[in-house]
Biotite code that builds the C-alpha atoms (Angstrom):
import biotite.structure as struc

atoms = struc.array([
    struc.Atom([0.000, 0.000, 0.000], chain_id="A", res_id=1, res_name="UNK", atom_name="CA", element="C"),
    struc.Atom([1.442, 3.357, -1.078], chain_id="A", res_id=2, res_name="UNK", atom_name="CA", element="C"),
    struc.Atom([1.159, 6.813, 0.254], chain_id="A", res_id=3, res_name="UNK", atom_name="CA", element="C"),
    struc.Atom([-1.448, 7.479, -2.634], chain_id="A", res_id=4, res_name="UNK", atom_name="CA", element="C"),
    struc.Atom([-3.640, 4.335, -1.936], chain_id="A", res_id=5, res_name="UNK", atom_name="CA", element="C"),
    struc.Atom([-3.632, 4.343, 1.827], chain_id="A", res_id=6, res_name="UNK", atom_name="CA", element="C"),
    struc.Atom([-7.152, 5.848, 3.222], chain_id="A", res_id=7, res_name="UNK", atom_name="CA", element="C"),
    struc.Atom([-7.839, 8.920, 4.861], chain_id="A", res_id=8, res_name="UNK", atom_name="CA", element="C"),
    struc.Atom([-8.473, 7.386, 8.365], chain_id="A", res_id=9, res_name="UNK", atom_name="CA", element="C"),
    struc.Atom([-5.445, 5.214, 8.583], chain_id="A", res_id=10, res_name="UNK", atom_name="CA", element="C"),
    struc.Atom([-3.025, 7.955, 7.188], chain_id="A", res_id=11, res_name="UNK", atom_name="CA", element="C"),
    struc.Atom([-5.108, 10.398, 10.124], chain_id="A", res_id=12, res_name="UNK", atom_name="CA", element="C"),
    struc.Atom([-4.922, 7.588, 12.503], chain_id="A", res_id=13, res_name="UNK", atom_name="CA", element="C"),
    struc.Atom([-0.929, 7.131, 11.410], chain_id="A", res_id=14, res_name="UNK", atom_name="CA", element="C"),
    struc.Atom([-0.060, 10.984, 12.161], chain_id="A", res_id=15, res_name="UNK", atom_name="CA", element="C"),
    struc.Atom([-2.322, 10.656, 15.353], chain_id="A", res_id=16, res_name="UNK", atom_name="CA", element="C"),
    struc.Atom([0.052, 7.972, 16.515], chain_id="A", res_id=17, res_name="UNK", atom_name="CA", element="C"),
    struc.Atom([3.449, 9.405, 15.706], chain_id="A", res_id=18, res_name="UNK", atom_name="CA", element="C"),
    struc.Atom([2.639, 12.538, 17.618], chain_id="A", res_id=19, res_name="UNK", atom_name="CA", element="C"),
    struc.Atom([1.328, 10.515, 20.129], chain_id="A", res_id=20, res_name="UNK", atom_name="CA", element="C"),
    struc.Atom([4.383, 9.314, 20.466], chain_id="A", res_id=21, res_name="UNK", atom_name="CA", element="C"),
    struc.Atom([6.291, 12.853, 21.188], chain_id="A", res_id=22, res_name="UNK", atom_name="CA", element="C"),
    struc.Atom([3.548, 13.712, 24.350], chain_id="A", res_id=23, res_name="UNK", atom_name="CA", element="C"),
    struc.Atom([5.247, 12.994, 27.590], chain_id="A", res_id=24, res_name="UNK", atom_name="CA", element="C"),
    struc.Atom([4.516, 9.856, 29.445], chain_id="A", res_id=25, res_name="UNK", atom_name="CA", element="C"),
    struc.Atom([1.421, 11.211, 31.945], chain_id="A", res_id=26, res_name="UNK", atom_name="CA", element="C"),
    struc.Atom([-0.442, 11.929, 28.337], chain_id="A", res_id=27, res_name="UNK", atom_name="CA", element="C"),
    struc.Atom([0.336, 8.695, 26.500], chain_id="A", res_id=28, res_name="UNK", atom_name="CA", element="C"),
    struc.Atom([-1.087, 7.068, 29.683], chain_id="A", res_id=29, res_name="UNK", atom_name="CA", element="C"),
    struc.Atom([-4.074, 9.097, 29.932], chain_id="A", res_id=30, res_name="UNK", atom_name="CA", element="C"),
    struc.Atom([-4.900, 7.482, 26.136], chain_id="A", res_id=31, res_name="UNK", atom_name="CA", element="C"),
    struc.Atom([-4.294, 4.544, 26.551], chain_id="A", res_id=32, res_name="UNK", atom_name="CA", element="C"),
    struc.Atom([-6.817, 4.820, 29.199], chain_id="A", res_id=33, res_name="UNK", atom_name="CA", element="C"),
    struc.Atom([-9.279, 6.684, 27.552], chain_id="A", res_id=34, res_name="UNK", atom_name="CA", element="C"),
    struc.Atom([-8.600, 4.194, 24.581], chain_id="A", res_id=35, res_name="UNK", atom_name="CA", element="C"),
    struc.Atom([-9.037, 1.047, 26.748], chain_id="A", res_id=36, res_name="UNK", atom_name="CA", element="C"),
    struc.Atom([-12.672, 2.766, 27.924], chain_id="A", res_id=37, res_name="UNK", atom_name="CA", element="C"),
    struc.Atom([-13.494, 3.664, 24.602], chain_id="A", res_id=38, res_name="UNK", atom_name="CA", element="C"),
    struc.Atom([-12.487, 0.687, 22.597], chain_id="A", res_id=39, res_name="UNK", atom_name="CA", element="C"),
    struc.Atom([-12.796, -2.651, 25.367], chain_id="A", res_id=40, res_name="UNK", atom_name="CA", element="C"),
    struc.Atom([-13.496, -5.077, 22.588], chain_id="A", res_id=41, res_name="UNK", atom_name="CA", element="C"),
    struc.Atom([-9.897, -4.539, 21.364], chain_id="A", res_id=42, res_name="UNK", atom_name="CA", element="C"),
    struc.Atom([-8.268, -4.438, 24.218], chain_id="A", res_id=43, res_name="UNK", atom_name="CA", element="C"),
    struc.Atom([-9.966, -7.841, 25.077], chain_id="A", res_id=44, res_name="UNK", atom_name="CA", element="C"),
    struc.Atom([-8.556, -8.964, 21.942], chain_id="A", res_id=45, res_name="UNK", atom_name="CA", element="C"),
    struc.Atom([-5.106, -8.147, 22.380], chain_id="A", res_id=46, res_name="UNK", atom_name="CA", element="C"),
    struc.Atom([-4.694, -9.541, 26.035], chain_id="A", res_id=47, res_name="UNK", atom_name="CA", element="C"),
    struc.Atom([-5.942, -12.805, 24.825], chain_id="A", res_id=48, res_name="UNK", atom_name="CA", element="C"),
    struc.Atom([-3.560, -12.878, 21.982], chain_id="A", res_id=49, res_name="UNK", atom_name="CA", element="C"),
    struc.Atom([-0.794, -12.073, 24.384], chain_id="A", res_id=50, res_name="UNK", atom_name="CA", element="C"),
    struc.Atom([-2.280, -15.036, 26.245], chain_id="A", res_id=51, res_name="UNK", atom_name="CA", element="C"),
    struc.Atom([-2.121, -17.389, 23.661], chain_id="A", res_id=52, res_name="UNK", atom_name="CA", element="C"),
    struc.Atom([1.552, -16.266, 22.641], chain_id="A", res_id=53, res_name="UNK", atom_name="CA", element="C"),
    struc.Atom([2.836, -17.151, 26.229], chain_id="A", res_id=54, res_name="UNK", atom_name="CA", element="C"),
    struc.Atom([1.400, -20.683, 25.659], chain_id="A", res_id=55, res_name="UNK", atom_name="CA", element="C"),
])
């Protein structure tokens, strides 16, 4: 996938990310967080692929 083909959201959701990643650590928390109330499904998701990979 090329700059040209990617969609909106994920390039949005790519730049979100990145900067993200230059807040300081109180902030990144407070996301994650917000992101973990916001989104539980996927959260779910991950711990029990984390789960499985420890297997």
């Amino acid at each position: 996938m090329t700059e040209d083909t990617r969609s909106p959201w994920l390039i949005a959701a790519i730049a979100i990310s990145e900067e993200l990643k230059k807040q300081p650590p109180e902030v990144q928390a407070e996301f994650r967080l917000l992101s973990k109330k916001t989104y539980p499904e996927t959260w779910k998701a991950l711990r029990e692929k984390e789960q499985e990979e420890q297997k």
